[in-house]
C-alpha positions in Angstrom: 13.2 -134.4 -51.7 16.4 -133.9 -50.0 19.5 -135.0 -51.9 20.6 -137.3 -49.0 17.8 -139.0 -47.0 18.5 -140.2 -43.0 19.3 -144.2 -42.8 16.9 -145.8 -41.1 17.9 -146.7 -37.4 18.4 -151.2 -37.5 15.2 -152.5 -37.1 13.8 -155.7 -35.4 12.8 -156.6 -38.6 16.9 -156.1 -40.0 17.7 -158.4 -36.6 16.0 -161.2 -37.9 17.3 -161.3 -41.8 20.5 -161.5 -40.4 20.3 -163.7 -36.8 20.5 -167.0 -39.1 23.6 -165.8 -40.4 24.4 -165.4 -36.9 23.8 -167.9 -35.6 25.6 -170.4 -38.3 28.5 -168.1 -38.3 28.7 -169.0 -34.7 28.2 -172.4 -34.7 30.6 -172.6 -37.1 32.6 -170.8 -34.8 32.1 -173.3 -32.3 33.0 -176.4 -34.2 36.3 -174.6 -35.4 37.4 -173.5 -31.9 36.3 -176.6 -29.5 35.6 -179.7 -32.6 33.8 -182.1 -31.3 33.8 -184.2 -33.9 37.3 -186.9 -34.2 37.2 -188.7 -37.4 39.1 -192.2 -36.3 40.7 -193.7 -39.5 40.6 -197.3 -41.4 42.7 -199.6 -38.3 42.5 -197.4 -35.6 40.5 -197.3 -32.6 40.1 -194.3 -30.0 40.8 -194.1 -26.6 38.9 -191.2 -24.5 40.4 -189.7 -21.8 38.1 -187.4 -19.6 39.2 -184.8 -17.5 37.5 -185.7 -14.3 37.3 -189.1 -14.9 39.8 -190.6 -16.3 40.0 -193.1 -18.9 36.8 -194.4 -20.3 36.1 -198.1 -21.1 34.0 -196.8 -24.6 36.3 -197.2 -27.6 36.2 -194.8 -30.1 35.6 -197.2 -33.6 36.5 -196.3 -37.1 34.3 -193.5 -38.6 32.7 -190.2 -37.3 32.9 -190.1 -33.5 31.9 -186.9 -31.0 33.7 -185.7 -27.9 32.9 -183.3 -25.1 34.8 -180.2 -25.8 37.4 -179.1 -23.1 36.4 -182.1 -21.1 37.2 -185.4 -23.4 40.7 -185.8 -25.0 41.2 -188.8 -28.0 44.1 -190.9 -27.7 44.7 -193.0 -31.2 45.8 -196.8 -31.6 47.0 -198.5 -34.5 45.4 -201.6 -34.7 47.0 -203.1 -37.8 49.8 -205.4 -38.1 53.3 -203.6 -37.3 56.8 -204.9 -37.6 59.7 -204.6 -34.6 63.2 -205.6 -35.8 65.5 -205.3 -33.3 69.0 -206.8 -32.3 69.6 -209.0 -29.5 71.9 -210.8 -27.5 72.0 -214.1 -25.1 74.0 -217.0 -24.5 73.9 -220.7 -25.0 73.6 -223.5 -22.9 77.2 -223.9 -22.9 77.9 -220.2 -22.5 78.6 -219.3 -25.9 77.4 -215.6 -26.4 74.7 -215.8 -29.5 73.7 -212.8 -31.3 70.5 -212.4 -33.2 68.3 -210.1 -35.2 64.6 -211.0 -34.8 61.6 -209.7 -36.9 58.6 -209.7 -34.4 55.2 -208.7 -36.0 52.1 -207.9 -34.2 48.8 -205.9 -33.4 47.1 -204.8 -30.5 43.7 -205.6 -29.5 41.3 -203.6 -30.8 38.6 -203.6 -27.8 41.4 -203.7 -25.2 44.0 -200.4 -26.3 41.8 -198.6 -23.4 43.5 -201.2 -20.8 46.8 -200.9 -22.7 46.8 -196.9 -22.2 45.5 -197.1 -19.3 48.1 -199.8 -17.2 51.4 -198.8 -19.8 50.5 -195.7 -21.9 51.4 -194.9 -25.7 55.1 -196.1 -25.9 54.6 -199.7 -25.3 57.2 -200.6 -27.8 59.8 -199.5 -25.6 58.6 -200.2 -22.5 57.0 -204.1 -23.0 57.8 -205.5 -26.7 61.3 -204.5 -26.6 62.3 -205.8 -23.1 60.4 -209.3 -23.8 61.8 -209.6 -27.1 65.2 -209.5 -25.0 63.9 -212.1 -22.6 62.4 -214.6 -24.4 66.0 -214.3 -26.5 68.2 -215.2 -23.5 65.4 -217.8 -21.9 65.1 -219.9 -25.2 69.2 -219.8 -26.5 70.2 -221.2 -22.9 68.0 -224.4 -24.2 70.3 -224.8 -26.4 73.6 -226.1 -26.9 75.9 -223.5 -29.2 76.5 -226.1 -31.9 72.9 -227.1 -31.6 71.2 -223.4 -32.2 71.5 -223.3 -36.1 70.9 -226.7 -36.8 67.8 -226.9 -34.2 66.8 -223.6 -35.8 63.0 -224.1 -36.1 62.7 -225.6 -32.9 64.6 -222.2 -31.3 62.2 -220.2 -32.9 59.1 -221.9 -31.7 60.6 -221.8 -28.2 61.1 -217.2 -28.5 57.6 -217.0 -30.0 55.6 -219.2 -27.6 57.4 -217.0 -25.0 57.3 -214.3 -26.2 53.2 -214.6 -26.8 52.2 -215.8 -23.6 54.5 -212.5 -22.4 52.9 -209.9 -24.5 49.4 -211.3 -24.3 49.0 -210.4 -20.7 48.9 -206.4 -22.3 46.5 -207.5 -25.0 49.7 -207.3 -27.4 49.0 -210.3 -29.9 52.1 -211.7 -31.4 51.7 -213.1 -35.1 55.1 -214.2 -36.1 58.8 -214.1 -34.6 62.0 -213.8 -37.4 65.3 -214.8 -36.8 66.6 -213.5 -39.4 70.5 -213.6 -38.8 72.5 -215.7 -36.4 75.8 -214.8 -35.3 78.3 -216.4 -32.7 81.5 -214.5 -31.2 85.0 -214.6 -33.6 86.5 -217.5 -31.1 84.0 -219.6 -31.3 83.7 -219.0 -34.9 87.5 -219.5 -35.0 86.8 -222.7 -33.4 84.3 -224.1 -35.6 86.2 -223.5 -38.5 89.3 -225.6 -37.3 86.8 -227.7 -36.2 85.4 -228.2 -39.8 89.1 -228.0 -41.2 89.7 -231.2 -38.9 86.9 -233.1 -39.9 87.8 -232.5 -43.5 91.2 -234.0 -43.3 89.4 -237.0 -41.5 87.4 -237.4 -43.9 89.7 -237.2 -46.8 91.6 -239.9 -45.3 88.7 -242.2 -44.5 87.7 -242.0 -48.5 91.9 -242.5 -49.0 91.7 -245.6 -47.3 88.4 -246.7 -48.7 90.0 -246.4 -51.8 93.3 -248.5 -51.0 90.7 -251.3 -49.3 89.1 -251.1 -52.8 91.7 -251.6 -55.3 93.7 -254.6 -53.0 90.1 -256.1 -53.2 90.0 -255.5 -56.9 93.7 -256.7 -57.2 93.1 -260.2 -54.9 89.6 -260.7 -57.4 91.6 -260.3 -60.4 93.9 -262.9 -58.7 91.7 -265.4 -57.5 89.9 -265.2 -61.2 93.3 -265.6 -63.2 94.2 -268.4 -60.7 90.7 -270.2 -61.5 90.7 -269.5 -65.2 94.4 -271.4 -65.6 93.1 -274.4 -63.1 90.2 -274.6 -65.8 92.2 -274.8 -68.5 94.6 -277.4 -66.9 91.5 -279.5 -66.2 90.2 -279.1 -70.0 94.2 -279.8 -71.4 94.6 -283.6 -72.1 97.1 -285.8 -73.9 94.5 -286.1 -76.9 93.7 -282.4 -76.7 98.1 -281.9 -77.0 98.0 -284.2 -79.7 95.4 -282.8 -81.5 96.6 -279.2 -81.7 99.8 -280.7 -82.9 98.4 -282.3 -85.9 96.7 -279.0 -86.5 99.6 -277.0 -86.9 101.8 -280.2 -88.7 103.0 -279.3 -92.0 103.2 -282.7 -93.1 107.1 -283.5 -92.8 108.0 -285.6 -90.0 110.8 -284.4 -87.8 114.5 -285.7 -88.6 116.6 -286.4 -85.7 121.2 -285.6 -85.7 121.2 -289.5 -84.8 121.6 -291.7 -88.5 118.8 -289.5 -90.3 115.9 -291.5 -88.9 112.5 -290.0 -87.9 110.7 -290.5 -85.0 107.2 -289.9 -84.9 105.5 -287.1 -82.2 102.6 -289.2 -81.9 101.5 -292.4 -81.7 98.6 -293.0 -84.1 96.2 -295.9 -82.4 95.5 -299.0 -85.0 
């Protein structure tokens, strides 16, 4: 035997141990390069775009979902509940300017984000929340006198969110709460208010003043009228056998001497 024998030339037999490497290695191969498979996560939904046909109405739901390679893109909503906090301005019924920072939560639809991509695209924020959060700001403070918007709070906020929801809903934007979370007026009229209050102090420092001064000539007239009654009591209760009665009381026994010739005369006159 030759010390080196000739290979064998790769036999049919060869081809077919190794074409179901092949073939997975390929596959494999596949999946890697065009993945059709798009994994949509816990509060998402998937919107697929085709190439020749646009926008589908089928939305992608949470879970293992397959695409046409090359042909199908997946666009991905967030369908949770997400916070907007923005600053905005408007003005009062009586022109005042009004600032505000409002809190907006909300979610999008979940069976409609196809129609939202479709009619405004991915940055609805910016184009449709922001700008109605501005409107419904200015529409619901001119309700409202200046001096009226803290105190009628609640109400202001029921007015922005009913406005604001019947605005968003029209993009399948649901609105679950509206914030107003800080409420600020321009430095005049804030200079204003506080003279305001400084005035209304003084007022009222010298209504309670005056309340006082009513009080204590009442209490002083009372005190009066009740020493004035007490004495007319006791002048009614004093008689001439009352007099005579608290004099014996307090007589020591010695009748009283007179300067005229040593005789006594007698205080009272004792009835026989």
């Amino acid at each position: 035997m030759d010390q080196f024998e000739m290979k064998k030339p790769f036999s049919k037999d060869s081809f077919k141990n190794y074409s179901g490497i092949i073939i997975a290695g390929a596959v494999i191969l596949l999946l890697f390069v065009f993945n059709p498979i798009v994994i949509i996560g816990a509060g998402e939904r998937g919107v697929v775009f085709s190439r020749f046909t646009g926008v589908q109405d089928k939305v992608m739901q949470e879970g293992m979902n397959f695409r046409i390679p090359a042909i199908e893109n997946i666009i991905k909503f967030d369908i949770k509940t997400q916070k907007l906090e923005r600053a905005s301005d408007g003005a009062s019924m009586d022109l005042q300017e009004v600032n505000l920072r409002t809190v907006v939560n909300y979610h999008l639809e979940p069976d409609k984000v196809a129609k939202l991509f479709q009619e405004v695209g991915v940055d609805f924020e910016r184009k449709v929340i922001e700008p109605s959060i501005q409107e419904a700001i200015k529409a619901g403070t001119a309700l409202f006198a200046v001096e009226d918007i803290i105190v009628q709070r609640p109400k202001l906020k029921a007015v922005i969110t009913e406005a604001l929801s019947k605005k968003l809903a029209a993009y399948n934007i649901i609105v679950e709460g509206v914030n107003l979370t800080d409420i600020t007026f321009s430095p005049e009229f804030n200079r204003v208010v506080e003279q305001k209050q400084i005035e209304e102090q003084k007022i009222k420092t010298a209504e309670y003043k005056k309340k006082q001064a009513e009080q204590h000539k009442l209490r002083t007239i009372l005190e009066a009228q009740g020493e004035a009654e007490k004495q007319r009591l006791i002048r009614m209760q004093v008689t001439k056998d009352i007099v005579s009665l608290e004099w014996i009381k307090k007589w020591d026994g010695k009748l009283p001497e007179t300067m005229m010739g040593g005789e006594t005369i007698p205080m009272i006159k004792l009835s026989r």
